[in-house]
OpenMM code with the backbone's topology and positions (N, CA, C; nanometers):
from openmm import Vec3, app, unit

residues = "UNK UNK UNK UNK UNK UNK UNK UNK UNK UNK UNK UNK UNK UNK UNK UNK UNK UNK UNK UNK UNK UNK UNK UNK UNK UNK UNK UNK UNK UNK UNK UNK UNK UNK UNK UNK UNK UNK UNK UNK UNK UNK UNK UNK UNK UNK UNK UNK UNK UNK UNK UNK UNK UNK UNK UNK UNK UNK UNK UNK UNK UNK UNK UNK UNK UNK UNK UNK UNK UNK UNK UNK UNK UNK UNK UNK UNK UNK UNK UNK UNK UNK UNK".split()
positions = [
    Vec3(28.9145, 12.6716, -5.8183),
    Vec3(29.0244, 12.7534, -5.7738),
    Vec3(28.9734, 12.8832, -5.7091),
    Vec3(28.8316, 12.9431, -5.7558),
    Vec3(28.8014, 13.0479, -5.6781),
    Vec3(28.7380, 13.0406, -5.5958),
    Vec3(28.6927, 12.9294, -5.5627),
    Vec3(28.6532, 12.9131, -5.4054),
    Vec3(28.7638, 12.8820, -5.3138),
    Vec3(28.8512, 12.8346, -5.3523),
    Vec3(28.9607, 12.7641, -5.2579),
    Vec3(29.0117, 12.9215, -5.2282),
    Vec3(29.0516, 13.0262, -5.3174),
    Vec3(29.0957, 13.1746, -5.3429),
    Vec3(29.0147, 13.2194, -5.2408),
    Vec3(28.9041, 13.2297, -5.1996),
    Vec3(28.7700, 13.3577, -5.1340),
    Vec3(28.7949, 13.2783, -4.9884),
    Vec3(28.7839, 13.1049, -4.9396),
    Vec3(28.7785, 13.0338, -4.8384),
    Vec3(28.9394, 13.0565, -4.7833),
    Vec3(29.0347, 13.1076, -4.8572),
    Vec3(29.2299, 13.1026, -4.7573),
    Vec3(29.1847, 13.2552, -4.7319),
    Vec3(29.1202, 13.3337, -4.8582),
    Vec3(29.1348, 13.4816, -4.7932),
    Vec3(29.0573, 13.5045, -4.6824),
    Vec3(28.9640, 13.4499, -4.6604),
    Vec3(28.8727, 13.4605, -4.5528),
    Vec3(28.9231, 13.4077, -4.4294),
    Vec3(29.0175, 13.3171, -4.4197),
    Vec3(29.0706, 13.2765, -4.3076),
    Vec3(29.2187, 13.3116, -4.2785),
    Vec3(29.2801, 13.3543, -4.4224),
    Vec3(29.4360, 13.4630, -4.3498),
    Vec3(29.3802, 13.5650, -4.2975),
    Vec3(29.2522, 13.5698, -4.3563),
    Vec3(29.2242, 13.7794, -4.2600),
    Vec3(29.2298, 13.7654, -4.1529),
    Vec3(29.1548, 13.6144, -4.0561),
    Vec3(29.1134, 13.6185, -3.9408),
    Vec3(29.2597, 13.5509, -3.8310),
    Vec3(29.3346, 13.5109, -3.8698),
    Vec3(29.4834, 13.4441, -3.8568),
    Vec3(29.5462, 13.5803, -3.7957),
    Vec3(29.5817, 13.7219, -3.8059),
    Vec3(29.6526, 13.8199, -3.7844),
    Vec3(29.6205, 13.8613, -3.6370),
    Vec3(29.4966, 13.8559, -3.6158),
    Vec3(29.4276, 13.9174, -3.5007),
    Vec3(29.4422, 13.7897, -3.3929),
    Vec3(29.4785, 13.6705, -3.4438),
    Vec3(29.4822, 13.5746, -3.2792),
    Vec3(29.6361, 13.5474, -3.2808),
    Vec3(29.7099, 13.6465, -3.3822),
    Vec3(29.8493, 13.6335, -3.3001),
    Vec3(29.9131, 13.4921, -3.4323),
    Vec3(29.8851, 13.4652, -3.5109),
    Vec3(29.9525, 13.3783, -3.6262),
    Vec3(29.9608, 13.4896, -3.7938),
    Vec3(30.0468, 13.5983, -3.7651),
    Vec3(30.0912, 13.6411, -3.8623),
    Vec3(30.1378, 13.5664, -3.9664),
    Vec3(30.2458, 13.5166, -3.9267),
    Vec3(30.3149, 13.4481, -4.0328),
    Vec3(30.2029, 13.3273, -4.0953),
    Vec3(30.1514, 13.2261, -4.0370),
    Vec3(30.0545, 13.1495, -4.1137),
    Vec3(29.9492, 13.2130, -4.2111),
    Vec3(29.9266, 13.3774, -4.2025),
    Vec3(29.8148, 13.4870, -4.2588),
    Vec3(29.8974, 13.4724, -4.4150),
    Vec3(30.0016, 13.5133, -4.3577),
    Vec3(30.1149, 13.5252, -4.4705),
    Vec3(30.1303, 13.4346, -4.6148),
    Vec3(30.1233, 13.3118, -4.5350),
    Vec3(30.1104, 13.1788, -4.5958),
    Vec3(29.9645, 13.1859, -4.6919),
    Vec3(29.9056, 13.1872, -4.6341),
    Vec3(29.7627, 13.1407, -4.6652),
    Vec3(29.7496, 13.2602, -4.7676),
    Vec3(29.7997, 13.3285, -4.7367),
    Vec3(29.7378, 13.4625, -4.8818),
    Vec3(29.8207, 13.4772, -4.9643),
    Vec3(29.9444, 13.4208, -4.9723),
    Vec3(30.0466, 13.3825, -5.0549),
    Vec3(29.9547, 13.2938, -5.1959),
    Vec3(29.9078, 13.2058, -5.1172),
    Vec3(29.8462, 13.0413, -5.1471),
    Vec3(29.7273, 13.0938, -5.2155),
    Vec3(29.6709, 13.1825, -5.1836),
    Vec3(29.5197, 13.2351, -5.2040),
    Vec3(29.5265, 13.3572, -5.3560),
    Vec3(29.6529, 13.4142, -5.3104),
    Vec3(29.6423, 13.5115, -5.4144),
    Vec3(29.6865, 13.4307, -5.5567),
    Vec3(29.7614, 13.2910, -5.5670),
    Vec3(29.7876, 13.2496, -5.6657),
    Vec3(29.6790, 13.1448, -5.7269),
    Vec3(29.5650, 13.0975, -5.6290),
    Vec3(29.4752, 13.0355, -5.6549),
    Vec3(29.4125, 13.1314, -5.7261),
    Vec3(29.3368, 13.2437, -5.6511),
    Vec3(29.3019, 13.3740, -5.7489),
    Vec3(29.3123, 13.4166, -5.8567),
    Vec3(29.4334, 13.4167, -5.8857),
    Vec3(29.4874, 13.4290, -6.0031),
    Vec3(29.4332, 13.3115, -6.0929),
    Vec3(29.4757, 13.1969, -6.0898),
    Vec3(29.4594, 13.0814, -6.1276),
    Vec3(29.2514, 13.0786, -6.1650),
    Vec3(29.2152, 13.1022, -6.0793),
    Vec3(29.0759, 13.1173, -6.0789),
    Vec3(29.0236, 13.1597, -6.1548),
    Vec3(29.0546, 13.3072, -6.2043),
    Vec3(29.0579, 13.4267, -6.2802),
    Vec3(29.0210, 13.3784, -6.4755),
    Vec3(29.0609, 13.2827, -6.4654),
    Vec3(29.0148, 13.1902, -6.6036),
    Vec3(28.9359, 13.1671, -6.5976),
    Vec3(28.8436, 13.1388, -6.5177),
    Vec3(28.7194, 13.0711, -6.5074),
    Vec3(28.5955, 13.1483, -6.5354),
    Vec3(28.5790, 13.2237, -6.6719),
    Vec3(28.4637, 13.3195, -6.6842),
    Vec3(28.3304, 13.3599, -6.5458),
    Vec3(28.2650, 13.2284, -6.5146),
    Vec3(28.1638, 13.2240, -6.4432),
    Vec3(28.2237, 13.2439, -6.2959),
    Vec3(28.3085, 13.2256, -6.2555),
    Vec3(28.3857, 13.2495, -6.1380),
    Vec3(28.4960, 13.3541, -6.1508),
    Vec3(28.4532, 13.4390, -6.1697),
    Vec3(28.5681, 13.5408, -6.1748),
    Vec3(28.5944, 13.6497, -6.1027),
    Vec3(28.4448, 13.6968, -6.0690),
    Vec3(28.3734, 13.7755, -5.9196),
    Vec3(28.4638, 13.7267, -5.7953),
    Vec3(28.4524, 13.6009, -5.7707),
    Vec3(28.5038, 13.5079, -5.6634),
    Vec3(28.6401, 13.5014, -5.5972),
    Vec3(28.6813, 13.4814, -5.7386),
    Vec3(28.8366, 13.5184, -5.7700),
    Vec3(28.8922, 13.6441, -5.6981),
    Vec3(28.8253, 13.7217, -5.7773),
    Vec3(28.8944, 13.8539, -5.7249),
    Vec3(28.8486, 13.8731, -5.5999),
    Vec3(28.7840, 13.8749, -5.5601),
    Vec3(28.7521, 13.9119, -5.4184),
    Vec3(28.8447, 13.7854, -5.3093),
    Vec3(28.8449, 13.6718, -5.3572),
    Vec3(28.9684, 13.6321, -5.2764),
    Vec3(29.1397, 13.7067, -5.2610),
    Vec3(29.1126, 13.7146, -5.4320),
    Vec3(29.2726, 13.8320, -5.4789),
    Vec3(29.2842, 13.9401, -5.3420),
    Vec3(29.1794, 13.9943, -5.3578),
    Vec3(29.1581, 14.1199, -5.2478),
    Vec3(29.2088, 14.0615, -5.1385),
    Vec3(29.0935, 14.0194, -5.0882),
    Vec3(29.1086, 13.9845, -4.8955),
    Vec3(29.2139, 13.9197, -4.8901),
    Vec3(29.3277, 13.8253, -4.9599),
    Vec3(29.4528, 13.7530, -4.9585),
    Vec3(29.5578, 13.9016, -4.9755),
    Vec3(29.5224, 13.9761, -5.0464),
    Vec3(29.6242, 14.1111, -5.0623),
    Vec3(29.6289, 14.1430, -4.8892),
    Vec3(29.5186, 14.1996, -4.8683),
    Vec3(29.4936, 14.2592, -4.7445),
    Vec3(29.5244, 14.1954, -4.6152),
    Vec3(29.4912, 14.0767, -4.6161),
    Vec3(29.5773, 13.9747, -4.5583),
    Vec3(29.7109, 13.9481, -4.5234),
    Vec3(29.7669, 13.9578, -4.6648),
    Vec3(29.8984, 13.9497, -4.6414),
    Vec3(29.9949, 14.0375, -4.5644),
    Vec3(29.9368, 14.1549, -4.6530),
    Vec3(29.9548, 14.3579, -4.5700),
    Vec3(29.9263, 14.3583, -4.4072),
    Vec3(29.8275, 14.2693, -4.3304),
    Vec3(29.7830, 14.2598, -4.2137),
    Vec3(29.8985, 14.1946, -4.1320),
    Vec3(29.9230, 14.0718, -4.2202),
    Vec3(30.0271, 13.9955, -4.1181),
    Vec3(30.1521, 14.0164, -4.1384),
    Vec3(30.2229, 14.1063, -4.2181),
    Vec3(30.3320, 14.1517, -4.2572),
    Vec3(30.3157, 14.2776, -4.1007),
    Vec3(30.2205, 14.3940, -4.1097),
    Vec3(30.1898, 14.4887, -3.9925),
    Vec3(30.2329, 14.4182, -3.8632),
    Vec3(30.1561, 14.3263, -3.8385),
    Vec3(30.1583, 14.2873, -3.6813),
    Vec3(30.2248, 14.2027, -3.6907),
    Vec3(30.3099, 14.1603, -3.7469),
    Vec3(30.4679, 14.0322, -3.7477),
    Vec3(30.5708, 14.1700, -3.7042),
    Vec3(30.5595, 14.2718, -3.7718),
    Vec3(30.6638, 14.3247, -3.7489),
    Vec3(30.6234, 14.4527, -3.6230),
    Vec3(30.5126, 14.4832, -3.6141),
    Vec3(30.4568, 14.5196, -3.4894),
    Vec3(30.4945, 14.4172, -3.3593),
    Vec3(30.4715, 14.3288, -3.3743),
    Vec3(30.5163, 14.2478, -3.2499),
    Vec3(30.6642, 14.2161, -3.2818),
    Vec3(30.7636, 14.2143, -3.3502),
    Vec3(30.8909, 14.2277, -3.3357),
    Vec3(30.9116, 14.3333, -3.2464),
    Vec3(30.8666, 14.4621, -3.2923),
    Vec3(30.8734, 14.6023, -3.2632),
    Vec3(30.8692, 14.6049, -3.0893),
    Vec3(30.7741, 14.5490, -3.0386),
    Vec3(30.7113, 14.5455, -2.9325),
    Vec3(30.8304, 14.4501, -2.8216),
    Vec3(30.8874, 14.3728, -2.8731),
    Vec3(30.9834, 14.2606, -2.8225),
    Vec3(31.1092, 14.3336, -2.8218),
    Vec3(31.1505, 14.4114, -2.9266),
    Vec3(31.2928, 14.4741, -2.9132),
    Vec3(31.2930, 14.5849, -2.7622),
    Vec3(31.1297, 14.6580, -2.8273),
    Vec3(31.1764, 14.7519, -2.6770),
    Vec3(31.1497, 14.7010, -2.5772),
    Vec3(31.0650, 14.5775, -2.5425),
    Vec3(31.0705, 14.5183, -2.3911),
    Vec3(31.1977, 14.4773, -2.4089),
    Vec3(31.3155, 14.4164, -2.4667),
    Vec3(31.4435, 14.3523, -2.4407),
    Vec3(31.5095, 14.5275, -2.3851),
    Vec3(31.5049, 14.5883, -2.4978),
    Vec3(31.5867, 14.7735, -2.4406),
    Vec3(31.5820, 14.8041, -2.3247),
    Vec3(31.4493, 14.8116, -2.2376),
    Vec3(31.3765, 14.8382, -2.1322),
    Vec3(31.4853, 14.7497, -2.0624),
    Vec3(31.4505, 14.6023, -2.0604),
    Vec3(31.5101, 14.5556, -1.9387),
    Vec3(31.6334, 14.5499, -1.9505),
    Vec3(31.7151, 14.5582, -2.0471),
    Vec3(31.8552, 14.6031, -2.0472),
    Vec3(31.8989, 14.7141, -1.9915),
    Vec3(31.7888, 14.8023, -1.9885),
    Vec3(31.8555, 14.9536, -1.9296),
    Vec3(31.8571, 14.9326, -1.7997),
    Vec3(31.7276, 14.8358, -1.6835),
    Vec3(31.7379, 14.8346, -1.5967),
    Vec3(31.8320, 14.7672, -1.4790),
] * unit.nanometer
topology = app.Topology()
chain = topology.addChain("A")
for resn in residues:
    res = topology.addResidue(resn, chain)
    for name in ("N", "CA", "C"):
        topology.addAtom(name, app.Element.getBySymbol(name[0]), res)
């Protein structure tokens, strides 16, 4: 479970920046509960958390630029309405 946790956080981080927020979203949803789940595992527990992390941060990333690019779409619609 804490590898599956460290391997979604590592790839929702990189999901935000090519424009798939919402799938970032997903994946660190998925990651932070594997994490968790992981977190039992004495010898893997390092692992764990550091997926916990980068799936937090992740999530915080694609939540930013989901609603950054909403942001960005309302005022191009304003714009060409005014014109």
């Amino acid at each position: 479970m804490a590898v599956a946790s460290l391997v979604l956080g590592i790839c929702a981080l990189a999901f935000p920046f090519i424009g798939l927020g919402p799938i970032s979203i997903i994946l660190g949803i998925i990651g932070i509960i594997l994490g968790a789940l992981g977190k039992k595992n004495v010898e893997k527990q390092g692992m764990a958390t550091a997926g916990i992390v980068m799936s937090i941060i992740a999530v915080a990333l694609g939540i930013i630029f989901w609603l950054a690019c909403a942001a960005c779409v309302s005022s191009v619609a304003t714009i060409g309405s005014t014109l």
